[in-house]
C-alpha positions in Angstrom: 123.9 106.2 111.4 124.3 103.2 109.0 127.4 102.6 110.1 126.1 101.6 113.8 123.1 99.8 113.0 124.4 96.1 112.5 126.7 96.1 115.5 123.5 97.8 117.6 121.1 95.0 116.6 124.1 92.3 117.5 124.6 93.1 121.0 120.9 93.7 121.4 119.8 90.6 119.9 121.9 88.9 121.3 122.2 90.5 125.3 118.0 90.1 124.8 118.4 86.8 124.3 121.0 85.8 127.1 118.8 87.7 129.1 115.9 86.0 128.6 117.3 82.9 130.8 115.7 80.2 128.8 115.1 78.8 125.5 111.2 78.0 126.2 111.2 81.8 127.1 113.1 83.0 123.8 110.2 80.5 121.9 107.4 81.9 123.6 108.4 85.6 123.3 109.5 85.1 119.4 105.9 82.9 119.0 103.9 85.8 120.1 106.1 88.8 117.9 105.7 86.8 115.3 101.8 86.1 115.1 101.5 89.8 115.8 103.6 90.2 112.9 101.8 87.9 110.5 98.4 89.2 111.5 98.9 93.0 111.4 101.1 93.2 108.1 98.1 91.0 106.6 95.7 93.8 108.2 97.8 96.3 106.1 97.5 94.3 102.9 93.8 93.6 102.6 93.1 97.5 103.7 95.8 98.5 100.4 93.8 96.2 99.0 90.3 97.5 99.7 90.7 101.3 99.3 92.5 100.2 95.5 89.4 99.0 94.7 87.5 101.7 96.6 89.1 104.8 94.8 90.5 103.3 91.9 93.8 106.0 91.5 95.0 104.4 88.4 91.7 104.1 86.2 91.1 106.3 83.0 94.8 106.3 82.2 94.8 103.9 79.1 98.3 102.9 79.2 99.1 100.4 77.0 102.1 98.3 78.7 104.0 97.7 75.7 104.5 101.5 75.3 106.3 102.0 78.5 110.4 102.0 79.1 110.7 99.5 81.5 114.8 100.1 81.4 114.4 102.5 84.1 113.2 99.5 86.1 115.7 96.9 85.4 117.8 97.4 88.5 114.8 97.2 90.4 113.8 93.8 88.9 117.3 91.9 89.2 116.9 92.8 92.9 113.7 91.8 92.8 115.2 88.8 91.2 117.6 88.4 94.5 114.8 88.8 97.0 112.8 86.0 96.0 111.9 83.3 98.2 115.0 81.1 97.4 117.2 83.8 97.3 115.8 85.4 100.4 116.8 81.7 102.3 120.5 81.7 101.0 121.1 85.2 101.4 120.2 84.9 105.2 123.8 83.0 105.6 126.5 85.3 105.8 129.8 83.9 104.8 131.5 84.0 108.0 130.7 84.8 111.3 131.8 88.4 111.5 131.1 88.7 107.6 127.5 89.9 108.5 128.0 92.7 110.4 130.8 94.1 108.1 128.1 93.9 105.1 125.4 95.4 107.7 122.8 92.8 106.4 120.5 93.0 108.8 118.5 89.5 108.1 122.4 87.9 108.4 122.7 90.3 111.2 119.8 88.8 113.0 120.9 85.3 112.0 124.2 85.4 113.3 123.1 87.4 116.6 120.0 84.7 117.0 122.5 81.7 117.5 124.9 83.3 119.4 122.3 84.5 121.9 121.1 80.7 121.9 124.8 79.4 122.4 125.1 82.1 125.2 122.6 80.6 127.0 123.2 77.1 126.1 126.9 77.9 128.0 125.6 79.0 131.3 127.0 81.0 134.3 130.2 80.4 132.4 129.3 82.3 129.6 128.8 85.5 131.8 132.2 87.2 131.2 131.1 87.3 127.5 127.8 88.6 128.6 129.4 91.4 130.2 131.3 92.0 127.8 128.9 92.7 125.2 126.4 94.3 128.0 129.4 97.0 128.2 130.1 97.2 124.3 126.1 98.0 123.9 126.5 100.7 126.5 129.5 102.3 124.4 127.5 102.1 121.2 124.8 103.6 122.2 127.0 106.7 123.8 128.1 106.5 119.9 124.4 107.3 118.8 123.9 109.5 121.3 126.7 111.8 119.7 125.8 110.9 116.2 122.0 112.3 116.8 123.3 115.2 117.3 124.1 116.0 114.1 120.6 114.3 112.9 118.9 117.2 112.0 121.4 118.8 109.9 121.3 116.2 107.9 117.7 115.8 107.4 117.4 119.1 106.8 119.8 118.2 103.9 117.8 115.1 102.5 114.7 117.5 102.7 116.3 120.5 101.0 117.9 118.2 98.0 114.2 116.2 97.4 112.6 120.2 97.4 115.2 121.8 95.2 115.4 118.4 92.6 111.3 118.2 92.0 110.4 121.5 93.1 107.8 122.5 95.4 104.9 122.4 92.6 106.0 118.9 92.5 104.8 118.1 96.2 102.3 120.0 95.8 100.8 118.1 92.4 102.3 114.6 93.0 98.6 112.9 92.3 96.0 111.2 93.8 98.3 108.4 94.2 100.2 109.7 96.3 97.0 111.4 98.4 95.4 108.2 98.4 98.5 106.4 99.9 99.1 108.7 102.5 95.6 109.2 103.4 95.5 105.1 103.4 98.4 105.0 106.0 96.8 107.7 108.3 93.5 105.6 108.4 95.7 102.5 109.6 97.4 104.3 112.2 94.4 106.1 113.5 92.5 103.2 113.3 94.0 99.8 113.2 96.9 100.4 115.4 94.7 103.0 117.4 92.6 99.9 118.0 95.5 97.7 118.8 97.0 100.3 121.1 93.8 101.3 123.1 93.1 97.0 124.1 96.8 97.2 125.3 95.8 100.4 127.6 97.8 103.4 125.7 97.2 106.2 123.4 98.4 105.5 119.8 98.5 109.2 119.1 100.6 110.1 122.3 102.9 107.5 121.4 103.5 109.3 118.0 104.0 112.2 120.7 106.6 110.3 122.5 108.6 109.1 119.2 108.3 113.0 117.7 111.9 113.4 116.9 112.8 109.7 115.7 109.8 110.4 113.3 110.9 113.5 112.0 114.6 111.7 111.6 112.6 109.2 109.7 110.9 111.4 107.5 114.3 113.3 106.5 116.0 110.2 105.8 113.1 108.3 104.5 114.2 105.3 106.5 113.0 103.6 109.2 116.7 102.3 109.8 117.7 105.6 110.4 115.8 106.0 114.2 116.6 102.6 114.7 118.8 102.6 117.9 116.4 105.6 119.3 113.2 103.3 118.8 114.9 100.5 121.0 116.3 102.8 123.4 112.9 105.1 124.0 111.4 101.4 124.1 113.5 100.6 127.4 112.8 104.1 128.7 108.9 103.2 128.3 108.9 100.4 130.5 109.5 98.0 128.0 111.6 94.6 128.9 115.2 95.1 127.2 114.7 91.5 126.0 111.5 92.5 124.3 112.6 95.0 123.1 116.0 93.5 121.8 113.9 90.4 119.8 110.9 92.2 118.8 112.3 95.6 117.2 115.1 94.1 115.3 112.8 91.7 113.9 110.1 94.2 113.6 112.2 95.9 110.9 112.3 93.2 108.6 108.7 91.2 109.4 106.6 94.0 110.5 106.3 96.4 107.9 103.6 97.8 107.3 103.5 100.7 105.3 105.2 98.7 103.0 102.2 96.2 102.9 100.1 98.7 102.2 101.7 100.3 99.7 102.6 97.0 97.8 98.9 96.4 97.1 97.5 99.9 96.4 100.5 100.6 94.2 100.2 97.4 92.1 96.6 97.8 91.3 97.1 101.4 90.7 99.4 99.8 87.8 96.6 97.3 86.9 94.3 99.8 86.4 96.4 102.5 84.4 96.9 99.7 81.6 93.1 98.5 81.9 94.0 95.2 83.4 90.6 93.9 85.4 91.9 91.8 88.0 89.0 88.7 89.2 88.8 88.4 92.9 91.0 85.3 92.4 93.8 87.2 91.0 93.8 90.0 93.9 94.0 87.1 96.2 96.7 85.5 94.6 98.6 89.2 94.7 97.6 89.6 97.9 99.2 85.6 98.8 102.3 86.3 97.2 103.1 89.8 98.9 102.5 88.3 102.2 105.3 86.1 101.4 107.5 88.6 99.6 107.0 91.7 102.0 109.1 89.5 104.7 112.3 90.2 104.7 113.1 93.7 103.2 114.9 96.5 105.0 113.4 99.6 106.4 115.8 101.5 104.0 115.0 104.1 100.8 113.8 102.2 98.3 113.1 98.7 100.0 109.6 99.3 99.1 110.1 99.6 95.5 112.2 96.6 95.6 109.6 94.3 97.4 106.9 95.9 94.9 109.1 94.4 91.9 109.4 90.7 93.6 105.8 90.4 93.9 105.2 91.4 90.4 107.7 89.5 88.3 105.4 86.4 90.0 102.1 87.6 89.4 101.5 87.6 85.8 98.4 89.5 85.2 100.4 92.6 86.4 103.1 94.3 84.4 106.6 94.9 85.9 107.2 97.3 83.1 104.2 99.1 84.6 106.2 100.0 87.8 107.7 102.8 85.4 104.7 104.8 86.4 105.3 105.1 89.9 109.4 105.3 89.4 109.7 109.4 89.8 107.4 109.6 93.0 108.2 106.6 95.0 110.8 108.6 96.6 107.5 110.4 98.3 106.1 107.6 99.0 108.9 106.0 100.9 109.0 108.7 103.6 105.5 107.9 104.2 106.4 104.0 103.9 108.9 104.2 106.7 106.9 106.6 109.5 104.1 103.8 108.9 106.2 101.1 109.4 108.7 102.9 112.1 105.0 103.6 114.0 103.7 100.1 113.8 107.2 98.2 115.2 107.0 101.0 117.9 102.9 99.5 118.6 104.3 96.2 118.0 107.1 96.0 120.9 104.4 97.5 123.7 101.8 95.3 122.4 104.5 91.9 122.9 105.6 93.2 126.2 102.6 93.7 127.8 101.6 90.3 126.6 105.0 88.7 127.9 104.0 90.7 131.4 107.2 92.6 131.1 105.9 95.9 130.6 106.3 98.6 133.3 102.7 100.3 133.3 104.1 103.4 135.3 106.9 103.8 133.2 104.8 103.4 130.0 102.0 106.0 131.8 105.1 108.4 132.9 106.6 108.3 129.2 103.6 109.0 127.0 102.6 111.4 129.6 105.6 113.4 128.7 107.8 112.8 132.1 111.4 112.0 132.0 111.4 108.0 133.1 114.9 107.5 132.4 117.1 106.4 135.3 120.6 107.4 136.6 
């Protein structure tokens, strides 16, 4: 599936954009995804925040930082290193033009696919022969996926089976109330925030989950978001979603809208202040809370991305220990699955929510969908 996702987000990007006829139309559409973006991830980050505070997961551990081997983290931290703010702006230049898409960055992806939408459309009527072109290629690559799904639940069945037999079923069973709290944290946003969010837009945020059942259960055997990526925009169209939407805001979406990474930054990172008796002031959880708005843009929906982010914002908050993200290094790979459904579920919210704004969303189609009809055509 990896091997599909750079070239499906070129040709979507960038047909989405052509599509879109206009620049002032490309602004307007990107405007809105984007301060849906900013406002909902922040949404995620104060409730992390709040239920830390709240339930307090890490307190009566009495860890004293200095005793913990942060070696296991260093990896983590020199990527966190990479995917600070300056390197974050000179990694999104590829090389070369094609250089992106044979790396499968997907922030270089989105670069490169971003101007070459807007030099499409700069060309004109001329420019259609190209258009077609691409319009054709995304038609082939997405015949790929179809064949490629089919071989999706074997293996996730594998990914399941290897977590299982390496931790052991006692091990799900008894990961903590870290873990609980997390997941119980991310159900309470779905349910509630984006429940909110969906019923003003006029749909059911629990018969969309219905609707998205088997990209979700790809997700969760992955534990990547990236994983269901071509489905989402696909089952987006299929909803009665504008393919230019859908092409600008899900691609996007994967690297700005993330929210059950949000939540997990903040939750996880006073869980670590409060294992090693660190008080944080109300200043200092503001300042955490400033700096992982900033850092949480920009990482992938892949296995780990969370952990990653988690490090960036650390190594520039003092008060916090990065060593201390030795605690949560054996589990996160049970938090990640639930990391990626939140976030794969709020991108899904996301795209609907910009459509209907952008008055190209197809009510029937969205009505027929969720209701559980087949809307596709042909």
């Amino acid at each position: 599936v990896k091997m599909i996702i750079a070239p499906v987000i070129f040709l979507t990007v960038v047909t989405g954009i052509a599509g879109l006829g206009h620049l002032g139309e490309l602004g307007r559409v990107a405007a809105k995804a984007f301060g849906y973006f900013l406002t909902v991830s922040t949404l995620a980050l104060i409730v992390g925040l709040i239920v830390a505070n709240v339930v307090q997961p890490g307190s009566g551990l009495h860890i004293a930082p200095a005793a913990l081997d942060a070696s296991h983290v260093a990896d983590y931290a020199q990527k966190a290193h990479d995917q600070s703010l300056i390197g974050f702006l000179m990694g999104i230049i590829p090389d070369t033009l094609l250089s992106a898409i044979a790396k499968g960055e997907i922030l270089q992806v989105l670069f490169v696919a971003i101007l070459f939408g807007i030099a499409l459309s700069l060309v004109g009527p001329r420019a259609s022969p190209v258009l077609d072109l691409l319009e054709t290629l995304t038609l082939v690559i997405f015949r790929l996926v179809a064949i490629l799904m089919k071989a999706a639940p074997i293996g996730a069945f594998g990914a399941m089976a290897f977590t299982i037999g390496k931790f052991g079923v006692g091990a799900l069973a008894n990961l903590g109330g870290l873990i609980l709290c997390f997941y119980l944290t991310s159900a309470l946003f779905i349910l509630v925030v984006l429940g909110l969010i969906a019923r003003l837009s006029g749909f059911s945020i629990l018969r969309l989950i219905a609707y998205l059942k088997d990209e979700l259960l790809l997700v969760l055997g992955t534990s990547s978001s990236e994983s269901a990526l071509p489905n989402l925009m696909t089952k987006m169209e299929q909803a009665g979603c504008a393919k230019p939407v859908v092409g600008l805001v899900v691609p996007t979406g994967y690297s700005f809208n993330l929210d059950g990474t949000n939540i997990y930054m903040t939750l996880a990172a006073l869980f670590i202040a409060q294992a090693c008796d660190i008080d944080l002031s109300l200043g200092e959880q503001i300042s955490l809370l400033l700096v992982a708005m900033i850092s949480s843009k920009g990482a992938a929906g892949v296995t780990g991305a969370g952990f990653v982010t988690l490090a960036a914002t650390l190594s520039i908050v003092p008060s916090v220990p990065v060593a201390g993200m030795a605690l949560i290094l054996g589990i996160d790979r049970f938090m990640s699955e639930c990391r990626s459904l939140t976030n794969f579920i709020g991108n899904a919210v996301a795209t609907v929510v910009v459509a209907r704004w952008e008055g190209a969303l197809d009510r029937e189609k969205l009505a027929a969908a969720l209701g559980g009809r087949d809307v596709r055509q042909g």
